[in-house]
RODO-2510 file (C-alpha; in nm, 4 decimals, decimal comma):
residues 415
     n   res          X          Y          Z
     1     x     8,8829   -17,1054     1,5749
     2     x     8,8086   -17,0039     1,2351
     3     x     8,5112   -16,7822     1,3591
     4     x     8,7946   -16,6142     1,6306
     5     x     9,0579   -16,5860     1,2944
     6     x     8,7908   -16,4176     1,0958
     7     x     8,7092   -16,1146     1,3681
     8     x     9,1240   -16,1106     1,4512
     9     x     9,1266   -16,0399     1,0615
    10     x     8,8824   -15,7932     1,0518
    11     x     9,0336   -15,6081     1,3372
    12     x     9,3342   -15,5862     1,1625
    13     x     9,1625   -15,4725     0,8659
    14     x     8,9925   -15,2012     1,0534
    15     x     9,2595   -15,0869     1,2120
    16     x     9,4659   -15,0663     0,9259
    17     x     9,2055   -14,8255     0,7626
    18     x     9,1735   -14,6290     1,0537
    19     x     9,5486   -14,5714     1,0246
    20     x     9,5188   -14,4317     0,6790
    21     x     9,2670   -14,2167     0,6889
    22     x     9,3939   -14,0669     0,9988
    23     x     9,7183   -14,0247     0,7822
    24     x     9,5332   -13,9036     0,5079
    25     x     9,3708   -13,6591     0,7812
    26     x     9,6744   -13,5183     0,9584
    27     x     9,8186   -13,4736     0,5891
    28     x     9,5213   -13,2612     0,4785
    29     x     9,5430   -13,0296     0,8307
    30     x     9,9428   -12,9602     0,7784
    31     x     9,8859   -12,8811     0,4210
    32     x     9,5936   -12,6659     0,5435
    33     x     9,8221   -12,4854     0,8486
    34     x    10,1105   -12,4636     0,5577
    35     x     9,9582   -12,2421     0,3425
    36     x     9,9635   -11,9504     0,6307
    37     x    10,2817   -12,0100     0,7134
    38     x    10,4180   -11,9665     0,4044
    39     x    10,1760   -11,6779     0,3295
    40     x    10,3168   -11,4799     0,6162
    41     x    10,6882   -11,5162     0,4842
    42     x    10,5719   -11,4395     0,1032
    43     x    10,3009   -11,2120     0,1703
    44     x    10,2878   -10,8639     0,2213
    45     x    10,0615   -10,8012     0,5769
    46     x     9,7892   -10,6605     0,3447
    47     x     9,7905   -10,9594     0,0418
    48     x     9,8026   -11,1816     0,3747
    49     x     9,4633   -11,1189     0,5378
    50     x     9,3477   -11,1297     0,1660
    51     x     9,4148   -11,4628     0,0814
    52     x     9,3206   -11,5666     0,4998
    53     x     8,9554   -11,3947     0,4321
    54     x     8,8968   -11,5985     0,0716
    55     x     9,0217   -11,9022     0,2429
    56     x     8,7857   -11,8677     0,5163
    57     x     8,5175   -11,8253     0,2861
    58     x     8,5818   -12,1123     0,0657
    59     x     8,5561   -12,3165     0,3875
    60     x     8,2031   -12,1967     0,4589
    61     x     8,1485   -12,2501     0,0647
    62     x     8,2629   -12,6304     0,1203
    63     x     8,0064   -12,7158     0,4085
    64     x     7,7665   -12,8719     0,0919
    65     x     8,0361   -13,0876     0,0045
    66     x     8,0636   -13,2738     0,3714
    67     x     7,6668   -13,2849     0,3695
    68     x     7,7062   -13,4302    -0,0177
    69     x     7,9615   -13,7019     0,1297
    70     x     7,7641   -13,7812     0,4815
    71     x     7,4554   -13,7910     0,2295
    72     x     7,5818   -14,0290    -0,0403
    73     x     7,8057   -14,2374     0,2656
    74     x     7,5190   -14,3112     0,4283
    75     x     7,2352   -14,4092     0,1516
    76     x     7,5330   -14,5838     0,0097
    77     x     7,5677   -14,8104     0,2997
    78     x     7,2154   -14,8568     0,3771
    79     x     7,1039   -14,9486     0,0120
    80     x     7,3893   -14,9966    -0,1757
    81     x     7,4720   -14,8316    -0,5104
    82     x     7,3153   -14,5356    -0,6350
    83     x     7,3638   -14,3243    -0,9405
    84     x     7,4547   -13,9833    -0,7090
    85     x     7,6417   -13,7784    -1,0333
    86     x     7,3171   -13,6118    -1,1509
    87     x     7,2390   -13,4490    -0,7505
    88     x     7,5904   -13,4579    -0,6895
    89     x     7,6364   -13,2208    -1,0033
    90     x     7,3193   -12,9918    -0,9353
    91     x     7,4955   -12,9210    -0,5398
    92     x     7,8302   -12,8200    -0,6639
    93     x     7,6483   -12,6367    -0,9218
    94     x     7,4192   -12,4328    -0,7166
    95     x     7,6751   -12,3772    -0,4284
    96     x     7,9406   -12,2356    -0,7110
    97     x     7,6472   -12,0163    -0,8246
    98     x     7,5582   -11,9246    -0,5000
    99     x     7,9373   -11,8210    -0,4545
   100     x     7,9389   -11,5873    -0,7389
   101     x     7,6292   -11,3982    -0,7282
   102     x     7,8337   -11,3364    -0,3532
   103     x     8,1178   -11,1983    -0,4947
   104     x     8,0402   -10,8600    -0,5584
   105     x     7,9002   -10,7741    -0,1980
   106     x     8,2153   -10,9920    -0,0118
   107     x     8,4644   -10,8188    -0,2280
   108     x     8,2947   -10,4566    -0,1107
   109     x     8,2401   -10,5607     0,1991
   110     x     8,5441   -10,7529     0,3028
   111     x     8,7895   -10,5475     0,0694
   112     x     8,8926   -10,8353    -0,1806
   113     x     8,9574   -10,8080    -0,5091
   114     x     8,6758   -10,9127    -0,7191
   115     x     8,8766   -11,2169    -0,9002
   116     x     8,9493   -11,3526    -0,5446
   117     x     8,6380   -11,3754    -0,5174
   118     x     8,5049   -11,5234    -0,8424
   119     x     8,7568   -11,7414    -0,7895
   120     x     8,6356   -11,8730    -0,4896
   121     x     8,3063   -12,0099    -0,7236
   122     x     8,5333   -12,2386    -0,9459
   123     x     8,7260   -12,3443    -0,6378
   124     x     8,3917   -12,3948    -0,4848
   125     x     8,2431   -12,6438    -0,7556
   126     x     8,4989   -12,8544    -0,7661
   127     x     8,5437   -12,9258    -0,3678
   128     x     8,1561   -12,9628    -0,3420
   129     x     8,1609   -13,1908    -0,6318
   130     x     8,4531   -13,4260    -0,4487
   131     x     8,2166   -13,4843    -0,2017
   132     x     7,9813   -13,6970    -0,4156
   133     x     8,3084   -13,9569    -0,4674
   134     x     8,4033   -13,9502    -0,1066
   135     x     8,0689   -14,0555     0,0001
   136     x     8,1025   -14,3681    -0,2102
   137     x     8,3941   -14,5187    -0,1298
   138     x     8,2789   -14,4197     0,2551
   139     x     7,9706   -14,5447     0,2228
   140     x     8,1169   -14,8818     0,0408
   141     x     8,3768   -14,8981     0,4022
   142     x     8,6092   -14,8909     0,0834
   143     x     8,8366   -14,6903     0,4157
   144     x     9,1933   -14,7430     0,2106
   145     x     9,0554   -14,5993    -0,1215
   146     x     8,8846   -14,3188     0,1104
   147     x     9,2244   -14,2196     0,2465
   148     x     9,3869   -14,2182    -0,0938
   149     x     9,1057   -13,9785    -0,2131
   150     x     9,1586   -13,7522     0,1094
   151     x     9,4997   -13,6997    -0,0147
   152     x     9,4144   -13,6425    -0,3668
   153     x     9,1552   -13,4252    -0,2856
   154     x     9,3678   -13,2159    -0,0431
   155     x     9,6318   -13,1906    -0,3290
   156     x     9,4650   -13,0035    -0,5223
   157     x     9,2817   -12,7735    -0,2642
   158     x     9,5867   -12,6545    -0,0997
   159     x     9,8783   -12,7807    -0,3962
   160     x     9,8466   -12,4606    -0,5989
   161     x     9,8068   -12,2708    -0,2807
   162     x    10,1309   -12,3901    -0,2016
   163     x    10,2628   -12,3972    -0,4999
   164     x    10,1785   -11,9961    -0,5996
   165     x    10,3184   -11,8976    -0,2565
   166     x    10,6394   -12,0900    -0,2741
   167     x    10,6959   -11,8899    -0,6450
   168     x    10,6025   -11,5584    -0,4710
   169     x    10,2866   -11,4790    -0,6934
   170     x    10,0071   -11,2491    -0,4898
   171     x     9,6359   -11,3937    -0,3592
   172     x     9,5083   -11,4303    -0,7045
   173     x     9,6877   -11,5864    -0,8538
   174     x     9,7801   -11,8912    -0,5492
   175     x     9,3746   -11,9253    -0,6095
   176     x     9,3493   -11,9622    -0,9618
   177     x     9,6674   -12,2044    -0,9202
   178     x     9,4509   -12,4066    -0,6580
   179     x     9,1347   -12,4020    -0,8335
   180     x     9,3046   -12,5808    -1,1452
   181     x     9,4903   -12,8085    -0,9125
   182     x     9,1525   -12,8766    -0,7611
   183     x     8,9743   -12,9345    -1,0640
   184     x     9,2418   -13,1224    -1,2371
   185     x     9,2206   -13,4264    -0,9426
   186     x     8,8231   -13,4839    -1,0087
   187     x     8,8702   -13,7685    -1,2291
   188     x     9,1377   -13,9249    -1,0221
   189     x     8,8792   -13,8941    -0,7664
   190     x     8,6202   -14,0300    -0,9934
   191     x     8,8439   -14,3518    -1,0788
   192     x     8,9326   -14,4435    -0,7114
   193     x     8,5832   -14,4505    -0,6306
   194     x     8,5148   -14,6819    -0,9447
   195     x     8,3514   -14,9846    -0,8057
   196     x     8,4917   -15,3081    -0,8135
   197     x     8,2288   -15,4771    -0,7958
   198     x     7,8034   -15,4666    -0,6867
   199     x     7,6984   -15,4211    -0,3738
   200     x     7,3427   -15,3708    -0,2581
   201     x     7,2732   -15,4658     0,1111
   202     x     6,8850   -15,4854     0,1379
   203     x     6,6799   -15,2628     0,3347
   204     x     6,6295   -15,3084     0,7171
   205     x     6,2880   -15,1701     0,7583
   206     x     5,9986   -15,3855     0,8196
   207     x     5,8258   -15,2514     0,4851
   208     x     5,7987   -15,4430     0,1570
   209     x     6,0876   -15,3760    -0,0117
   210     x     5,8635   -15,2155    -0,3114
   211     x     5,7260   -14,9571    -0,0629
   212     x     6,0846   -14,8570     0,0242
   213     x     6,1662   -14,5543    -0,1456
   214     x     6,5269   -14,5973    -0,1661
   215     x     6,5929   -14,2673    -0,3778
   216     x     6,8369   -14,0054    -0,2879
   217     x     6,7471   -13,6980    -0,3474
   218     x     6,7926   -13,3230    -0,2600
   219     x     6,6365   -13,3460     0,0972
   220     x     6,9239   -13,5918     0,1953
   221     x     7,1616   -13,3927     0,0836
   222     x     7,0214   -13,0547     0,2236
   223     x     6,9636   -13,2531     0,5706
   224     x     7,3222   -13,3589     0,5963
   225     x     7,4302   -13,0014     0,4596
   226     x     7,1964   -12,8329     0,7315
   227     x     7,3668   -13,0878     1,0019
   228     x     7,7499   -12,9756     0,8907
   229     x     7,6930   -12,6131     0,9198
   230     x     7,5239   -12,6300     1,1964
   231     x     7,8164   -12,8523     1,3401
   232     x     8,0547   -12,5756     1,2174
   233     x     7,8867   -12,3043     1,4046
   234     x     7,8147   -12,4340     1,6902
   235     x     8,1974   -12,5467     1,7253
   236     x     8,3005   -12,1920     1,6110
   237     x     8,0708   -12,0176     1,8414
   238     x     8,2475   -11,9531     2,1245
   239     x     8,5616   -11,8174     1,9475
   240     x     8,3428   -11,5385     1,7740
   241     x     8,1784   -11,4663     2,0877
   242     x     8,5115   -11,4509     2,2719
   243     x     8,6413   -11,2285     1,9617
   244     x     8,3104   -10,9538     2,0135
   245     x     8,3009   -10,9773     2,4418
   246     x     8,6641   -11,0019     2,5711
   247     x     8,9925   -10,7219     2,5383
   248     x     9,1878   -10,7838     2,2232
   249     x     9,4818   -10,9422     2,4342
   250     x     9,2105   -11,1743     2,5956
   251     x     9,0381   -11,2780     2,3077
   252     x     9,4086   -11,3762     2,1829
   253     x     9,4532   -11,5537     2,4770
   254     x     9,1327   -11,7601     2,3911
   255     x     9,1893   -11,8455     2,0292
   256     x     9,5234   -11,9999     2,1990
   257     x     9,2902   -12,2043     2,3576
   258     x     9,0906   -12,2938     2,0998
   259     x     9,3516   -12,4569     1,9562
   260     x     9,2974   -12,7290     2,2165
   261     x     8,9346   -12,7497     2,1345
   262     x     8,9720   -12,8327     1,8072
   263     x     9,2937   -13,0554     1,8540
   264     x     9,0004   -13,2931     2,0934
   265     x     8,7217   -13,2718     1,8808
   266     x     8,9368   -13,3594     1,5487
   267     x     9,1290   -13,6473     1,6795
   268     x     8,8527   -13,8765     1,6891
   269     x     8,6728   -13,7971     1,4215
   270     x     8,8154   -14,0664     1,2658
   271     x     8,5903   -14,3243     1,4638
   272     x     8,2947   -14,1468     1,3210
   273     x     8,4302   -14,1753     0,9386
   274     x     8,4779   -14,5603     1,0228
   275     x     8,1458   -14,5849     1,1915
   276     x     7,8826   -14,4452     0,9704
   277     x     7,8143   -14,7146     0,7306
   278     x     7,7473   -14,9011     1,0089
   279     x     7,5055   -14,6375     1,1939
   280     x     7,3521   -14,6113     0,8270
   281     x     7,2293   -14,9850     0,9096
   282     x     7,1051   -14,9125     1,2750
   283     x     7,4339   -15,1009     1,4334
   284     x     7,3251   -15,0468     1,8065
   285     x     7,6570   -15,2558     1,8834
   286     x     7,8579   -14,9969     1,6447
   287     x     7,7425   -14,7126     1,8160
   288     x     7,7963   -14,7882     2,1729
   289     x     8,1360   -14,8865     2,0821
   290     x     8,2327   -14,5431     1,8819
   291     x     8,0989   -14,3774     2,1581
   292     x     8,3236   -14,5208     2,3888
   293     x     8,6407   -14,4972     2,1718
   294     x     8,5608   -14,1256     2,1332
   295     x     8,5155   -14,0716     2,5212
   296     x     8,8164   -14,2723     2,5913
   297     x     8,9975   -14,0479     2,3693
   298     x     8,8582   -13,7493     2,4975
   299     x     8,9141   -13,8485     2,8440
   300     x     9,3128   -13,9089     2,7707
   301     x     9,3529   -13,5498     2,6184
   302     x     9,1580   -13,3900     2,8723
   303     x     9,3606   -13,5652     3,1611
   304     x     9,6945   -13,4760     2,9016
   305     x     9,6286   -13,1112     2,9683
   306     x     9,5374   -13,1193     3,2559
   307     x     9,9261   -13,2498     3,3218
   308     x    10,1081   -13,0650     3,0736
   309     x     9,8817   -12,7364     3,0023
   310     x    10,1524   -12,4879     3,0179
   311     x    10,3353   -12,7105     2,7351
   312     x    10,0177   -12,6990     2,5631
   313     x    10,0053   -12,3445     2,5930
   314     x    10,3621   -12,2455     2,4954
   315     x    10,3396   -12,5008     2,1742
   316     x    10,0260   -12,3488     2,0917
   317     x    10,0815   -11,9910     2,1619
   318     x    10,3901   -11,9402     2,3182
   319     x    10,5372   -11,7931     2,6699
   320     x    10,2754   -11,5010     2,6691
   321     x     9,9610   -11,7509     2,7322
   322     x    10,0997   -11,9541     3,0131
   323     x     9,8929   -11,7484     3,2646
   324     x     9,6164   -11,9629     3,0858
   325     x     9,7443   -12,2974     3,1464
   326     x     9,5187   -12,3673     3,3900
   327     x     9,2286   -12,3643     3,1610
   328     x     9,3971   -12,5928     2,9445
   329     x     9,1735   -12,9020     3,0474
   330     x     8,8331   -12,6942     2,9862
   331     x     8,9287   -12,5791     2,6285
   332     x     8,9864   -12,9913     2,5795
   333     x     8,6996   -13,0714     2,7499
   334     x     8,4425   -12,7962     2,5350
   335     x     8,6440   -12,9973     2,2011
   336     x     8,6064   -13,4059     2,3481
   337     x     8,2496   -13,3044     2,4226
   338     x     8,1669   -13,1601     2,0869
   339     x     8,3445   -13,4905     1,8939
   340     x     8,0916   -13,6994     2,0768
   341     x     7,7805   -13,3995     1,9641
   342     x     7,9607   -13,4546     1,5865
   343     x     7,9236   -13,8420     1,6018
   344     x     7,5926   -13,8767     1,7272
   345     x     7,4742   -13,5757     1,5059
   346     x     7,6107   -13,8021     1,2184
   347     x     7,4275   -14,1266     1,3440
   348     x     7,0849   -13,9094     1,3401
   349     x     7,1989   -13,8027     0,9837
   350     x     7,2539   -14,1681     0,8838
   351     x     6,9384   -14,2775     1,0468
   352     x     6,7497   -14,0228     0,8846
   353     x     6,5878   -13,8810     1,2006
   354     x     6,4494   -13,5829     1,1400
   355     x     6,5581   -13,2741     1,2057
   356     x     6,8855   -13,3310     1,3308
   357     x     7,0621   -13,0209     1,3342
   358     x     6,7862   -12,8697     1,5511
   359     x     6,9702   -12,9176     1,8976
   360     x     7,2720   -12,7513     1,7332
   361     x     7,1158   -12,4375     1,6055
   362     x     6,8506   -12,3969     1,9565
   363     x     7,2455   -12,4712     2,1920
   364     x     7,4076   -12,2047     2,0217
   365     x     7,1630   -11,9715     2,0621
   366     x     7,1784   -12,0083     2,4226
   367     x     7,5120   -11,9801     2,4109
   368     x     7,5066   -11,6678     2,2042
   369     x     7,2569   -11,5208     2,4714
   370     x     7,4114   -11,6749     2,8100
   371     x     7,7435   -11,5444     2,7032
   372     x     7,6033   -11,1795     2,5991
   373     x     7,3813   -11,1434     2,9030
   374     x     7,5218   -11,3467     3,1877
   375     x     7,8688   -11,4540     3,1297
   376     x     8,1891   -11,2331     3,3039
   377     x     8,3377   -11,0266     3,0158
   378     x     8,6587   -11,2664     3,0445
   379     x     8,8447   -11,5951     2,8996
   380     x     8,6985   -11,8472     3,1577
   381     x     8,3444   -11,6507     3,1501
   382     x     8,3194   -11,7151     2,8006
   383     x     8,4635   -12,0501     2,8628
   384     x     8,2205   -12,1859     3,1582
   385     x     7,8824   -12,1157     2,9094
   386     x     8,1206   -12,2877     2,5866
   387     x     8,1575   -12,5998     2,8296
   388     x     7,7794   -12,5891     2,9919
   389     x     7,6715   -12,5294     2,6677
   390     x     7,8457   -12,8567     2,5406
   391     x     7,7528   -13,0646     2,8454
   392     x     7,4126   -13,0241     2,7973
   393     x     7,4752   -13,0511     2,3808
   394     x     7,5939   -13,3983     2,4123
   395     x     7,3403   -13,5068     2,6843
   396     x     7,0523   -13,4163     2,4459
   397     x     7,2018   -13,5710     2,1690
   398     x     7,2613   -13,8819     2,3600
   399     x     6,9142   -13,8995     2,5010
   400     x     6,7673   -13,8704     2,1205
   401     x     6,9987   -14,1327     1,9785
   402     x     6,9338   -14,3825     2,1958
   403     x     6,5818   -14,3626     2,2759
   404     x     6,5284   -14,4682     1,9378
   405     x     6,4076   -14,7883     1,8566
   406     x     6,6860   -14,9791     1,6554
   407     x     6,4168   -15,1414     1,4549
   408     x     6,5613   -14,8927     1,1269
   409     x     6,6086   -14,5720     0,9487
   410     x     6,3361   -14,3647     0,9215
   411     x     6,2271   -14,1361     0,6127
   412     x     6,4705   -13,8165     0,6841
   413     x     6,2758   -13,4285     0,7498
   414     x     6,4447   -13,1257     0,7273
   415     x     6,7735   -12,9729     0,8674
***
């Protein structure tokens, strides 16, 4: 009985965390879709594709600060606390500097202003630098904190945004409004992720402990960095190619769909936040189960638009896509696919396999070379080699997770 109590309890537990942070996430996406809305009713067309362009970047700029937090998360949870402030620090650093020796050639040759993109530096740091705190508290299964510092941390990178747009000021100055926003929440950040008390789970290898080297260092981080961008790409892929190969009216047509890609592959991902402190510990039981939540999930939006596709096209798009609602199931499909490729690309992260982002980079090059050579120059051309391509993504990546022993993690390679 109590035994039975004690897992009811922990349910609960988990289930109330996975309700906030998927609060916390849907919170951070409609701040993220508000800024362009309000930019296209404050904006002139011209300031507009501006401010879209620097925001784009600063996305690319933030892929070191989801490797930072996967890194941290999962050393975290394997061997419990770790002073991360000094790497953490050096990252944000390095990708802010990176940023701004960038900003002369993106401003001449995307045709920003220069302080849009200096800005994007400062903006940079601090985002990168958030990632350090959200690994903790992830990697501690601290979930409620973790959702609390979502929403903090997506205060400040879209508050001044909104903020600068609602008082009608131009492109550079929303930024500099968000980059102070964004700065200003670091120590709020810093003091939700303030332990509350040691915890240091002991290794699970079958090494002495003393010949365990439990430090984390810069390959971790540049591992699980490698591993989110190539995540990113690979998920993006098929919209650029769709962009360069089809009619402008098609290639419309098809970032319509993509909407429904990335509405599949984002709805789970909260499984794989929950999850990876557990992967980090080889949790065979963990990972079968997140697996199957994800595919259940995926399997429910997939049969949804298959159903209701021409709703899903005229919310998404409106009345001028509904010609495409029959390839509403196959955009889902390419996105439930690609959240099961995310969680078991995270697992090899946590693991420390090496090389993990390798299947990523070698499936979109076939993609990028099926679609150029062989694919029909239209939406469900590009569209067949997008969901081949992430069939045989997720087989591979199944096949390498589990035909690991679950013995433990191994020393992590490269990315």
């Amino acid at each position: 009985m109590t035994r039975t109590t004690g897992r009811e309890a922990g349910a609960v537990r988990l289930g109330a965390a996975g309700a906030a942070v998927t609060v916390a996430t849907m919170l951070t996406n409609a701040l993220a879709y508000l800024v362009p809305v309000l930019g296209a009713r404050r904006l002139a067309a011209a300031e507009l594709g501006a401010l879209a362009t620097a925001l784009a970047l600063a996305a690319i700029a933030a892929v070191p600060g989801f490797g930072l937090q996967i890194a941290v998360a999962a050393h975290r949870a394997r061997w419990g606390a770790t002073n991360a402030a000094r790497l953490a620090l050096r990252t944000a650093a390095l990708t802010a500097g990176v940023t701004a020796l960038a900003a002369p050639a993106l401003s001449a040759a995307l045709r920003l202003p220069v302080a849009l993109t200096l800005l994007l530096a400062a903006t940079t740091f601090a985002t990168v630098l958030a990632g350090r705190w959200l690994g903790e508290l992830q990697g501690d299964q601290r979930f409620l904190r973790l959702a609390a510092a979502m929403t903090v941390l997506a205060a400040g990178r879209y508050g001044g945004l909104v903020l600068g747009l609602a008082l009608g000021r131009g492109p550079v100055a929303c930024l500099l409004l968000a980059t102070l926003t964004g700065l200003a929440v670091l120590p709020l950040l810093a003091r939700l992720a303030r332990p509350v008390r040691p915890a240091a789970p002991a290794p699970r290898t079958g090494a002495p402990a003393a010949a365990v080297d439990r430090r984390l260092t810069a390959r971790h981080v540049m591992t699980a960095c490698g591993a989110s961008l190539a995540m990113l790409t690979i998920s993006y892929a098929d919209l650029i190619l769709a962009r360069q190969l089809l009619p402008d009216d098609a290639s419309g047509g098809y970032a319509v769909g993509s909407v429904l890609t990335k509405g599949a592959l984002w709805a789970p991902q909260v499984v794989t936040v929950l999850v990876l402190p557990r992967l980090a510990r080889g949790d065979q039981r963990a990972r079968v189960a997140a697996l199957g939540l994800i595919l259940a999930c995926g399997a429910v939006l997939v049969g949804a638009s298959a159903f209701a596709g021409e709703l899903a096209f005229r919310l998404a798009g409106g009345a001028d896509y509904l010609h495409l609602a029959g390839a509403a199931p196959l955009f889902a499909a390419v996105g439930a696919l690609y959240a099961v490729v995310f969680m078991l690309v995270n697992d090899q992260v946590a693991t420390g396999a090496r090389w993990p982002a390798a299947p990523l980079w070698a499936a979109t090059a076939v993609l990028a070379g099926t679609a150029l050579l062989v694919a029909p120059r239209t939406v469900e051309g590009v569209l067949v080699c997008a969901l081949a391509t992430a069939v045989a993504t997720a087989t591979v990546m199944a096949w390498l997770t589990f035909r690991r022993p679950s013995a433990g993690p191994t020393r992590p390679g490269g990315s």
